[in-house]
N, C-alpha and C positions, 0 to 999 in steps of 0.2 A: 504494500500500500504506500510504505514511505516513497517506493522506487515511482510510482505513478504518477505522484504529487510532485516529486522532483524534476519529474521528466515533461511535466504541464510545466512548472514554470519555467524551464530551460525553454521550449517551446514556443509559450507566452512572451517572454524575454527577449528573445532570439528576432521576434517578430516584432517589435515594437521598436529594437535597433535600427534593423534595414527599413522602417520605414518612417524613422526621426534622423536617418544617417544624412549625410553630408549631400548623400544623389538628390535627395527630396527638393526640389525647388517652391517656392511660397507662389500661392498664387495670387494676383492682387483681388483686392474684394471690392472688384466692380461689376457691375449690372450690366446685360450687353441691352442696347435701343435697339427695339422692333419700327425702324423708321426710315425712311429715306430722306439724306443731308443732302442740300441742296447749295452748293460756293458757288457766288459772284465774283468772279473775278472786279480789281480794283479798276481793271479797264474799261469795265462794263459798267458796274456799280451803279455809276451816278445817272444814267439809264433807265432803271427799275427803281420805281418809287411802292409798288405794289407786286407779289408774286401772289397764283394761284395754283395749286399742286393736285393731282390728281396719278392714285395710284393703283393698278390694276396686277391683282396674280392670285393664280389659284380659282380663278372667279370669284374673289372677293373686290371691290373697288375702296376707296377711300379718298375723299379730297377736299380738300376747305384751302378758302385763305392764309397764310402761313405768316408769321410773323419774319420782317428781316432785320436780323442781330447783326452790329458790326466785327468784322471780324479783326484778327489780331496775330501775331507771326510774337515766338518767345525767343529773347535776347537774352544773349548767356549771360551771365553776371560772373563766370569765374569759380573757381571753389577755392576753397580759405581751409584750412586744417583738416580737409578732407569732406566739409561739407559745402553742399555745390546749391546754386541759384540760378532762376530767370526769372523774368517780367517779361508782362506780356505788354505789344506797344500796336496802339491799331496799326490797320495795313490795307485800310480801303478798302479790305474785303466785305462782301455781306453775306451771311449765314443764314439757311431758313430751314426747319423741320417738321416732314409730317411723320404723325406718329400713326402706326400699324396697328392692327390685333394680331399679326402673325408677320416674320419674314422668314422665308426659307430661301433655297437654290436654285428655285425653278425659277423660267423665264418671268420677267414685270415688263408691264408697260408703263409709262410715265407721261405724262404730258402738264405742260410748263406753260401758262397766258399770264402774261403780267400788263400791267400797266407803267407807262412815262413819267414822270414826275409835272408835265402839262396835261396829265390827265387821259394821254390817246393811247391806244391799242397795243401793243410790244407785238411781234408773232408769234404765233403758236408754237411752242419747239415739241415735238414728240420723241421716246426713243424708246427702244426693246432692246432690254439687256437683260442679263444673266446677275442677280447678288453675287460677290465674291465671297466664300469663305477662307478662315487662315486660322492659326492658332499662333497669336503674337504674344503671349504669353506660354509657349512651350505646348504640347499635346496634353499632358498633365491637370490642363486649367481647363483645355474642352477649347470647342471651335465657336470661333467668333463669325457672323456673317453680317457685310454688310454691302448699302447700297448706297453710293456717294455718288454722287455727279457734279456737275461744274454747268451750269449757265450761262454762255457768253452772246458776244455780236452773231457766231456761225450757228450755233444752235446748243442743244442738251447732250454730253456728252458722261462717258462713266469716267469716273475720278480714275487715274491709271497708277 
């Protein structure tokens, strides 16, 4: 009996090593968006005073008015004793997102009508892409998927 109990915790032990050992990587404890991110470029920007989003997969659709946030590029600040900085500084970009009930791999359709900042028509940009998946946090943490695009003067293209 003592041999059983021993040989459970050598066991127990044993397995709680290789998986507190040095291989274990931390995963970060972030939430993946079920959404499609939509950059303005800085060159386009001041073009669009209004974006409307519409997004289509699975046969599910979703689209509303989308809010545009300015966006912002991070400036190193250097590290000091080993611990390191940035600030983020705008950059003329603008950001907008709509938020899913679901994203997966399969094909989306997306279509893009915004408005001018004099109030007239922008054109219609449509596009049919593929979400990317990746695991930029290791396989470990699970796959992340997403669907970025960029909005310019040529039309709706996927974030590359």
């Amino acid at each position: 009996m003592r041999r059983q109990g021993l040989l459970l915790a050598l066991m127990t032990t044993a397995g709680l090593t290789t998986a507190c050992g040095p291989g274990a990587a931390p995963c970060p404890a972030i939430a993946q968006a079920t959404a499609v991110s939509v950059t303005v470029p800085a060159s386009y920007a001041q073009q669009v005073a209004a974006l409307h989003l519409k997004a289509c997969q699975d046969g599910a659709c979703t689209e509303e008015d989308v809010e545009l946030r300015p966006g912002s590029a991070s400036i190193d600040q250097g590290c000091t004793n080993g611990v390191c900085s940035a600030t983020a500084s705008p950059d003329g970009t603008k950001l907008a997102t709509l938020f899913l009930q679901t994203l997966t791999e399969s094909p989306m359709a997306v279509t893009a009508a915004g408005t001018a900042p004099d109030g007239t028509a922008l054109p219609v940009r449509m596009l049919d892409f593929r979400p990317r998946g990746d695991y930029p946090f290791g396989e470990q943490c699970g796959r992340f998927i997403t669907a970025s695009l960029v909005l310019d003067a040529e039309g709706l293209h996927q974030r590359g």
